[in-house]
N, C-alpha and C positions, 0 to 999 in steps of 0.2 A: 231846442224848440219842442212843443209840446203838442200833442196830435191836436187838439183842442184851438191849436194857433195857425193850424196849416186850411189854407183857404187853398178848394180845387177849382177854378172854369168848368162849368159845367159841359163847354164844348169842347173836351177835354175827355167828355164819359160820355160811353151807348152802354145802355142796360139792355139786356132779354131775360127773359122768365123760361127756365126750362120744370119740366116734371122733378120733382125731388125725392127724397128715398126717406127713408125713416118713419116715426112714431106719425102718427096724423089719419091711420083708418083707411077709410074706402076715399076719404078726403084728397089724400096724395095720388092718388089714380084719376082724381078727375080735376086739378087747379095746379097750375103750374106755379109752385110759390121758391123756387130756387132761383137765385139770382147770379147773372154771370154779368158782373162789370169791365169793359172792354176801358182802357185808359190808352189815351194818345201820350206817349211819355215826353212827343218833342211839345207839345201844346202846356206843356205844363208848367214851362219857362224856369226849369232849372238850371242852376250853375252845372258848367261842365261836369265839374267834382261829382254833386249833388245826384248828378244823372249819371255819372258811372256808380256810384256807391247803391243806387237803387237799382239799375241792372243786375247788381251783384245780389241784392235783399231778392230780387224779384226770382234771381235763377232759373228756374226753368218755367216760370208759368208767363214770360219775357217773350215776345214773338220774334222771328226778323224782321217781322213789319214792324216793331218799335210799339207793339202793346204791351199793354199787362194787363192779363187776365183772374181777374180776381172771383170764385166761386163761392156764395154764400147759400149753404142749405141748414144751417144748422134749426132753426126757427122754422112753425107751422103758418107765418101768414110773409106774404110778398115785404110788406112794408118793413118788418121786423130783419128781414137778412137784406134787404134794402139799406137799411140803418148799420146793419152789420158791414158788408160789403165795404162799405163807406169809411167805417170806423176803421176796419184794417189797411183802407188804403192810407188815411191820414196819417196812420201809424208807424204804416212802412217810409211814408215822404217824412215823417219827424225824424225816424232813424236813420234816413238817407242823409242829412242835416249835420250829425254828428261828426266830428273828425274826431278818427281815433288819434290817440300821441302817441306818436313815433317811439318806439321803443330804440334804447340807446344799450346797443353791447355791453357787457361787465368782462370785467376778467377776476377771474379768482385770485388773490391774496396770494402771499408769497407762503405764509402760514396754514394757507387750506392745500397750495400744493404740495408742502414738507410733509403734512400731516397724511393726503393721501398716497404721497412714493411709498412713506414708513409702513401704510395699510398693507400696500402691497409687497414689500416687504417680509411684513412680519406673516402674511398668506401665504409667500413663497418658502419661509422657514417650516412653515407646518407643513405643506406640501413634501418639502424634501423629508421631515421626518418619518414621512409614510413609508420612504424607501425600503427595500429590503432590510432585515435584520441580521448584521452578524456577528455571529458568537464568536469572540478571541478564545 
């Protein structure tokens, strides 16, 4: 799935505008253009999977009220980290989408284990040759 393809309910998202930090002048001291988007994650009607697997992308910005809080300041105008905000949430719900495959065990070859005894082995011969020397 492709962020581009994930449709959110908008009653799903509370926006607020706090003050933001960075490049923008005497500008950033007087217009609150950083956005914190609050997501209801159970409104968002995802598969069980789907919604542990976003917990897990969300980690700590996850409430135990069941939000994700997602903070956009990187942009000088509301609308711009508005858009942003947004774009990473569809982001994270495409990646939540993903099932990894199941990694399946190997066992190493009969030939990669001959070959590492022989390593150590031939480690242990060098090792003993270190031993003391003595003169007949």
């Amino acid at each position: 799935m492709k962020p581009e393809d994930v449709v959110i309910p908008e009653d799903a998202l509370s926006e607020s505008f706090l003050a933001a930090t960075g490049p923008g002048g005497q500008n950033v001291n007087k217009v609150a253009t950083a956005v914190q988007l609050r997501v209801d994650l159970f409104k968002l009607g995802l598969s069980p999977d789907a919604y542990e697997r976003l917990k897990q992308i969300g980690g700590s910005r996850v409430t135990n009220s069941g939000e994700l809080l997602i903070t956009a300041r990187r942009f000088r105008t509301q609308d711009a980290n508005r858009q942003d905000a947004r774009a990473r949430l569809a982001k994270m719900i495409a990646d939540a989408h993903i099932v990894q495959a199941r990694r399946r065990p190997t066992r190493p070859s009969k030939a990669a284990r001959a070959k590492r005894v022989e390593g150590k082995v031939q480690r242990g011969q060098v090792k003993r040759a270190r031993g003391r020397v003595v003169l007949d």
